[in-house]
C-alpha positions as CSV (number, residue, x, y, z in Angstrom):
1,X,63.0,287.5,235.8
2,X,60.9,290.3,236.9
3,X,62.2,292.9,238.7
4,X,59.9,293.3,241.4
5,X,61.1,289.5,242.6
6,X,63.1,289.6,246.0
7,X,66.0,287.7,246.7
8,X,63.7,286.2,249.1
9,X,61.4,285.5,246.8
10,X,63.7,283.8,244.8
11,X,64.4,281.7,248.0
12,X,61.0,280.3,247.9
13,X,61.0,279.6,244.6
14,X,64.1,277.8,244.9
15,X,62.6,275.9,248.0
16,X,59.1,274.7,245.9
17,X,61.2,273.8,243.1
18,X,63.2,271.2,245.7
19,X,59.9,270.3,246.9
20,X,58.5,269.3,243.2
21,X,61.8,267.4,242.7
22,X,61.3,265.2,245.6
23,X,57.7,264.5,244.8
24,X,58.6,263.7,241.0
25,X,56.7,266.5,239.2
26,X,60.2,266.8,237.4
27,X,58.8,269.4,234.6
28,X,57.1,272.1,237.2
29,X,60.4,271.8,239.1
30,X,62.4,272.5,235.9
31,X,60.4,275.3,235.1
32,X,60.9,276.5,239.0
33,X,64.3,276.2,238.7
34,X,64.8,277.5,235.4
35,X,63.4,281.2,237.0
36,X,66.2,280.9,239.6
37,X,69.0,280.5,237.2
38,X,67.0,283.6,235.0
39,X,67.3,285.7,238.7
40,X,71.1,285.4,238.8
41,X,71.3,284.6,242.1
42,X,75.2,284.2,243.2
43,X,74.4,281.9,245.8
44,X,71.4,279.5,244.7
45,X,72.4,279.4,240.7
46,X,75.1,276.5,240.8
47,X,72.7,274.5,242.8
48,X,69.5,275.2,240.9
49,X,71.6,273.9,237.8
50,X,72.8,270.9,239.4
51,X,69.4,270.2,240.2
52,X,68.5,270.8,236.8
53,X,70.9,268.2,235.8
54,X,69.2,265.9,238.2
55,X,65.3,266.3,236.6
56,X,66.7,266.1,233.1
57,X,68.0,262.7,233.5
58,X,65.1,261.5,235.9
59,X,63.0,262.3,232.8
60,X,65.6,260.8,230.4
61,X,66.5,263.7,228.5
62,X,70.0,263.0,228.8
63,X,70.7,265.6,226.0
64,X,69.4,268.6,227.8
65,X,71.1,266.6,231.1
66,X,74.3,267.2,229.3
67,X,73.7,271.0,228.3
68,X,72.5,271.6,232.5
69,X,76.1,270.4,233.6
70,X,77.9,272.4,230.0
71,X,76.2,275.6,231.4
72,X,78.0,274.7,235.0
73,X,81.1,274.5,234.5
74,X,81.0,277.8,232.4
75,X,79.9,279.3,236.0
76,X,83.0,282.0,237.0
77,X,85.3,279.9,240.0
78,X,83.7,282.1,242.7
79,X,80.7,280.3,242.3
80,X,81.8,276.5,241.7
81,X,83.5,276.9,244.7
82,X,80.0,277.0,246.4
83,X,79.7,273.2,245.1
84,X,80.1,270.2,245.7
85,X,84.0,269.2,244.2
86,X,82.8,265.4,243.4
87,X,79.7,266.9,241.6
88,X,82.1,269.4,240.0
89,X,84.4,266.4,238.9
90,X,81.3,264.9,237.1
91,X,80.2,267.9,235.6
92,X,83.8,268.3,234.1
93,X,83.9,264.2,233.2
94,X,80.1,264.2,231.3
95,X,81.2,267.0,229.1
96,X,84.3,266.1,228.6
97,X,86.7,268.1,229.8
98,X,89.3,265.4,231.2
99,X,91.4,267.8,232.3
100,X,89.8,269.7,234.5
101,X,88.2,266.7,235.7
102,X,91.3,265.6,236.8
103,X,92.9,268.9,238.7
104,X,89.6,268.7,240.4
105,X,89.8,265.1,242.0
106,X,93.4,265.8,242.4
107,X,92.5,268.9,245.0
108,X,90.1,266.2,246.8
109,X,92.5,263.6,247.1
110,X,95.4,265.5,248.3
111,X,92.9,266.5,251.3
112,X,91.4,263.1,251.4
113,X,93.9,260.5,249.8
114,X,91.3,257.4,251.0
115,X,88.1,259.3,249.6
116,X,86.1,256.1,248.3
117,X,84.2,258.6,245.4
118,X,87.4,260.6,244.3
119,X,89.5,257.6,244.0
120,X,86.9,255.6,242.1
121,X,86.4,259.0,240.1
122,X,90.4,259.2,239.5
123,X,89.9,255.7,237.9
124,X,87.3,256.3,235.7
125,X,88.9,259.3,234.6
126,X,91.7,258.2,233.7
127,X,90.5,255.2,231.7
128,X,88.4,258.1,229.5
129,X,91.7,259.8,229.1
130,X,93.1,256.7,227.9
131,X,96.0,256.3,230.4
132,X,95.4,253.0,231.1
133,X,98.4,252.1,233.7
134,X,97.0,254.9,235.7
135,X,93.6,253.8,235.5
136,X,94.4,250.2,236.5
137,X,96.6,251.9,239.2
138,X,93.6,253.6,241.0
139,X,91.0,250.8,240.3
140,X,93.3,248.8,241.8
141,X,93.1,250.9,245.1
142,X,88.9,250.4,245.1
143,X,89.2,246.9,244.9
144,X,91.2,246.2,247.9
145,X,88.7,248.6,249.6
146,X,86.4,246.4,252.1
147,X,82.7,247.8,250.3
148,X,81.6,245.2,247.6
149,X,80.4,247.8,245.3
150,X,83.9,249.7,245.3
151,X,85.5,246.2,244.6
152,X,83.0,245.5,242.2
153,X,83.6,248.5,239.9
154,X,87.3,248.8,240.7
155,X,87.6,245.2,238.9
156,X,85.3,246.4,235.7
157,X,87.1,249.7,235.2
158,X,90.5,247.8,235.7
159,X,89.5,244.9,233.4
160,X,88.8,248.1,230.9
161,X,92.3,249.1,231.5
162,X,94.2,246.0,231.1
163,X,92.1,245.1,227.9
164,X,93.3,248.2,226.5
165,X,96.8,246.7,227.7
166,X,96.6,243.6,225.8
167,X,96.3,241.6,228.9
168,X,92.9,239.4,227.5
169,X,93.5,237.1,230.5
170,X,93.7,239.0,233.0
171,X,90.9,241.6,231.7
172,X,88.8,238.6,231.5
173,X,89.2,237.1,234.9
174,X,88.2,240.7,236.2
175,X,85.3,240.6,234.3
176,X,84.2,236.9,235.6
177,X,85.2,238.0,238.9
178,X,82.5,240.0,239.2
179,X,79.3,238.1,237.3
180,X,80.6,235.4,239.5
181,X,80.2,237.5,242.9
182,X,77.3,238.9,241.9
183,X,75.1,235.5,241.2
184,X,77.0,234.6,244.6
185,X,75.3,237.3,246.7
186,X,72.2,236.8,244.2
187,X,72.3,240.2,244.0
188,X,73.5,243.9,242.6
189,X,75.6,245.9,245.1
190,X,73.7,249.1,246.4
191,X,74.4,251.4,243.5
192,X,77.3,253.8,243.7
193,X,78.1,254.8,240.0
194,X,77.0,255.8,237.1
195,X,78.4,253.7,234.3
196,X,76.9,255.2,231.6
197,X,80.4,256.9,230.3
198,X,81.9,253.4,230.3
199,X,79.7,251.9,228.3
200,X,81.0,253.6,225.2
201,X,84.2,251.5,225.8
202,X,82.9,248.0,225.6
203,X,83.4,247.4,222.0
204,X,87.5,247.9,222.8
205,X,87.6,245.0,225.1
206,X,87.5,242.3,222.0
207,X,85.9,239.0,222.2
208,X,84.8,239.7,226.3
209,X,82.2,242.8,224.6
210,X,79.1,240.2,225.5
211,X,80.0,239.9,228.7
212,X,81.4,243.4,229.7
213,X,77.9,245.2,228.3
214,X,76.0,242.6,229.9
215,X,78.2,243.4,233.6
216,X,77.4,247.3,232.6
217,X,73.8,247.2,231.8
218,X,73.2,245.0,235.0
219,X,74.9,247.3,237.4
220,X,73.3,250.4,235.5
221,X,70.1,248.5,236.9
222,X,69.0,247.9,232.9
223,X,68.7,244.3,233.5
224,X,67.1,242.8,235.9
225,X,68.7,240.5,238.2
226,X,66.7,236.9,237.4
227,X,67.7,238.4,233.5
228,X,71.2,238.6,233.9
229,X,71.4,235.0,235.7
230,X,69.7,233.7,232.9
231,X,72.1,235.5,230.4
232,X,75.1,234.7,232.6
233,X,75.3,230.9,232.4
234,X,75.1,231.0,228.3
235,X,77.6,234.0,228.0
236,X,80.5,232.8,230.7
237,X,82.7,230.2,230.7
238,X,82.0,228.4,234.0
239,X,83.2,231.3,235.9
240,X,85.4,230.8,239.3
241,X,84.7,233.4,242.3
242,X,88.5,233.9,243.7
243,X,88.9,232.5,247.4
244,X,89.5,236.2,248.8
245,X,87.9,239.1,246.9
246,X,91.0,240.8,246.6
């Protein structure tokens, strides 16, 4: 960065960058942002990154997605304490660092024990970790909430868990449970999650794979709808929504 740039300039980099982002010119953004990380800034770094993060994947370069999120949580703890904790948890999760991951959504929930995002985040973490009673413990929690999409990913990440279990039945009634609801509502529930580190999973739930990646790629908005009521009647066995959605 040259020296003669302010931290004020800087600023207004930062600020056309933001401005780029929400107009979709994703690569004159990146290279915007990409001068503010090069400045150093203490303040405007973390958030230039995350933003980064944000442009990579909108242009589907998931791999240098990956590396945006790598090179934040290698920022010292003064300055991912300037971000957002949830963000920080993700961050952690995409790279794989479970562990921190976890202290992180542990800090949220003791402050916030009914924090919709941190417990679905505690689930899903979990489940990558492969503690499967703890996961299904905590994906339980999301779908007694009231929101349908909570419910609706509380039952996929605890059919996850419980086919890692053993429990087939079970696993599979979750899964139903929710192509069921959805061609109820005729409809995907306003998206909440990113499933994408799930995915990876499907091919340990045994003979329910078809109809977990189908679930997956549906919410992940990869199917359309009118697509996946089409694929749902050949790949479910006559599917019965549950009187109460808990």
């Amino acid at each position: 960065m040259p020296s003669e740039l302010t931290r004020e300039d800087v600023r207004a980099i930062y600020d056309q960058a933001i401005g780029w982002q929400r107009g979709g010119r994703f690569i004159h953004a990146i290279r915007l942002y990409e001068l503010v990380v090069e400045s150093d800034d203490p303040f405007l770094t973390g958030f230039s990154l995350s933003a980064l993060a944000q442009c990579y994947s909108s242009i589907g370069r998931h791999d240098l997605e990956i590396e945006s999120l790598k090179r934040i949580t290698r920022l010292s703890s003064e300055r991912k304490r300037l971000l957002d904790p949830s963000w920080l948890v993700i961050c952690y999760q995409r790279t794989g660092d479970f562990g921190s991951a976890q202290e992180t959504v542990d800090e949220v929930l003791k402050l916030s024990p009914n924090d919709a995002p941190a417990t679905a985040t505690k689930a899903e973490v979990s489940l990558l970790q492969g503690n499967l009673p703890l996961a299904e413990e905590w994906a339980g929690k999301l779908r007694d909430r009231a929101e349908p999409s909570y419910q609706v990913l509380g039952r996929l990440v605890r059919a996850f868990a419980l086919a890692g279990q053993g429990r087939q039945e079970e696993s599979r009634n979750e899964f139903l449970w929710v192509g069921q609801f959805l061609t109820s509502i005729e409809s995907v529930p306003l998206g909440i999650w990113d499933y994408r580190d799930i995915v990876p999973l499907v091919n340990k739930v045994g003979v329910d794979a078809g109809i977990a990646d189908l679930l997956l790629q549906t919410m992940s908005g990869k199917v359309a709808f009118p697509e996946f009521t089409e694929k749902w009647k050949g790949a479910s066995p006559d599917p019965q929504l549950p009187a109460s959605p808990k």
